[in-house]
C-alpha positions as CSV (number, residue, x, y, z in Angstrom):
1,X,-5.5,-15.6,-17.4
2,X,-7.8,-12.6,-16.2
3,X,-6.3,-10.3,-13.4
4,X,-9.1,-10.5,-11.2
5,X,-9.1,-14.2,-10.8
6,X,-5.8,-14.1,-9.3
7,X,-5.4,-14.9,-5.5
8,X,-3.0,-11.7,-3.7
9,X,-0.6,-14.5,-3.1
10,X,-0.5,-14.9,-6.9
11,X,-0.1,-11.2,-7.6
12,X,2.7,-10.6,-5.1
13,X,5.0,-13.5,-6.3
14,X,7.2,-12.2,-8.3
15,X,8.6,-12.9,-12.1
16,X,11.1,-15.3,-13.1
17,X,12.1,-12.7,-15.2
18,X,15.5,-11.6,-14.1
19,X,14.5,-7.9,-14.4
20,X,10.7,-8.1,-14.5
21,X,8.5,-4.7,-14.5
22,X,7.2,-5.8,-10.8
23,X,10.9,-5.9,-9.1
24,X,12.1,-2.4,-11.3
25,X,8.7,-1.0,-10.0
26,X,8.6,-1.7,-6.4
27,X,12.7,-1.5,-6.0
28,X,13.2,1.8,-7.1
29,X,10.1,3.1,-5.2
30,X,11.7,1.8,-2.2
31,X,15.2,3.3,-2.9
32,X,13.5,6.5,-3.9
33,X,11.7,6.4,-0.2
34,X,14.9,5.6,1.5
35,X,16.6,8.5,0.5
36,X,13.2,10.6,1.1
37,X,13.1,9.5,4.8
38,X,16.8,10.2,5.1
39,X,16.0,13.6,4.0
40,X,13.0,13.8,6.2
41,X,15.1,13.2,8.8
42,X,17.5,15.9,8.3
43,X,14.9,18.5,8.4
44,X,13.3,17.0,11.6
45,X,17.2,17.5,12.9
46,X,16.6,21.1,12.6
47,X,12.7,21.9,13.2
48,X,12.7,19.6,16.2
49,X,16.1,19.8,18.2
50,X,14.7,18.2,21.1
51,X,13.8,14.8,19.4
52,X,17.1,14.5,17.6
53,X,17.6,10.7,19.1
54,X,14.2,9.8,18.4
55,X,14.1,11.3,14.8
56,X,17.8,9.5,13.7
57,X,17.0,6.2,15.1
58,X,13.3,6.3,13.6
59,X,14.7,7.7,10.3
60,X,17.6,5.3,9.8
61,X,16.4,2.3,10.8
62,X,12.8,2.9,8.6
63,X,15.8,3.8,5.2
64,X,17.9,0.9,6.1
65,X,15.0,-1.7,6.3
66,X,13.2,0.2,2.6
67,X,17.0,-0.7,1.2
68,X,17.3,-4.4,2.7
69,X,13.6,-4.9,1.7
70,X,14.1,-4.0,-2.1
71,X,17.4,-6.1,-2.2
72,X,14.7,-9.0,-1.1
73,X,12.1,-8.6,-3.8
74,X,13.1,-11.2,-5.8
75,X,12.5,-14.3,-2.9
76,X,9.2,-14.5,-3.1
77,X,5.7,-12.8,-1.9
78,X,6.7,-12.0,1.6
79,X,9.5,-8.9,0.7
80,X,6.5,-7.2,-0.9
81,X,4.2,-7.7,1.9
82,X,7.3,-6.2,3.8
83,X,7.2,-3.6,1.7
84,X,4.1,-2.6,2.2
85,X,4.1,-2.5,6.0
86,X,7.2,-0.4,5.7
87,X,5.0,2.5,4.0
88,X,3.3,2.9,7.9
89,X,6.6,4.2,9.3
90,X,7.5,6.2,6.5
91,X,4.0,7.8,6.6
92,X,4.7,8.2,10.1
93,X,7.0,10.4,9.7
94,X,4.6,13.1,9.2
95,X,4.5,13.2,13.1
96,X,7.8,14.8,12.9
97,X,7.8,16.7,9.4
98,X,4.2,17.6,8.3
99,X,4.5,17.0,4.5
100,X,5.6,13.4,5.0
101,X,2.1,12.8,5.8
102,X,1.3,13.7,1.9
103,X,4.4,12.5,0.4
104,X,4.6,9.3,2.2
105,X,1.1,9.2,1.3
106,X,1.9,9.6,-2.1
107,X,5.0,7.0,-2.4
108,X,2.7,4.1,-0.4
109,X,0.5,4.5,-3.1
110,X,3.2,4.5,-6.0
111,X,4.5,1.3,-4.2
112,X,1.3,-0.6,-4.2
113,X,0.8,0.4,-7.7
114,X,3.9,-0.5,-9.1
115,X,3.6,-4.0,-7.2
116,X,0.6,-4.6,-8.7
117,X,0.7,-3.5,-12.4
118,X,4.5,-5.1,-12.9
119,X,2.5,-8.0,-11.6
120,X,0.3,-8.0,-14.6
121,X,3.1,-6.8,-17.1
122,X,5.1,-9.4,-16.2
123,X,2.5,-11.5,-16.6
124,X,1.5,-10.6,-19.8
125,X,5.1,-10.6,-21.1
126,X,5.2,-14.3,-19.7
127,X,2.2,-14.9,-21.7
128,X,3.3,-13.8,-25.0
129,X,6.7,-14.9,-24.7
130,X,5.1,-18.9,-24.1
131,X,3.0,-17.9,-27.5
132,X,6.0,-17.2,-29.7
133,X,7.8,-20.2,-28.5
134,X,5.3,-22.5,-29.3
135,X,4.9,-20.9,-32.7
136,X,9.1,-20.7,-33.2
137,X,8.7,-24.3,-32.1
138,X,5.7,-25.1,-34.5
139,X,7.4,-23.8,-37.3
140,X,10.8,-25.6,-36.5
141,X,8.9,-29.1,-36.2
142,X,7.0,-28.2,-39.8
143,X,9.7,-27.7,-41.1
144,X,10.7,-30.3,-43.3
145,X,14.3,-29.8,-44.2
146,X,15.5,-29.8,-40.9
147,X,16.7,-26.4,-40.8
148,X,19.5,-24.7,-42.8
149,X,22.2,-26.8,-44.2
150,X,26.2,-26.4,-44.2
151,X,27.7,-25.4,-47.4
152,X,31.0,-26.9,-48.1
């Protein structure tokens, strides 16, 4: 199955793999951003005193709702469409601390990416795990003994 004939909804649902390269990718880019926006935030505590409520509530709720969202990944396509939208706030924090505009800039992109190519890994790993099966299989129906015998 060629990658570009898939639909988005068949590129965001993830593995049945119980660690697949799609859910390692796109989790740890979301824990990694957590702690990045709680760090943000610190540094907005003390370049901005005057926005302290604004900056915490914005900060912890964005790092709280990166962390719920990768513990979702593995229900289906909607966590990673979260996912994504959650790279808007987190970019948004370059209102309050300049180099988030880059950085968060940086980690939306490394997010998408990782969706999308442990999409295909998985995939692929799917693929040749279903041929070696079949061929384990194959060999175990040729096989005309019926497999190794006990010795008494």
């Amino acid at each position: 199955m060629r990658m570009a004939s898939l639909t988005l909804r068949e590129r965001l649902t993830p593995s049945t793999r119980p660690h697949g390269a799609q859910y390692m990718f796109s989790a740890t880019t979301l824990v990694v951003e957590a702690f990045i926006v709680f760090f943000a935030v610190l540094v907005a505590h003390q370049l901005l005193p005057q926005d302290r409520v604004l900056n915490w509530t914005w900060g912890l709720v964005t790092a709280a709702a990166l962390l719920t969202c990768s513990r979702m990944l593995k229900r289906g396509p909607a966590p990673y469409v979260l996912g994504g939208a959650l790279q808007i706030p987190m970019i948004l924090l370059g209102l309050q601390v300049t180099p988030m505009w880059f950085l968060g800039g940086g980690m939306a992109l490394l997010y998408v990416y990782g969706v999308f190519k442990g999409n295909q890994l998985d995939r692929e790993k799917d693929a040749i795990d279903r041929r070696v099966l079949a061929e384990r299989a194959a060999e175990e129906g040729a096989d005309p003994g019926g497999g190794p015998t006990a010795q008494s």
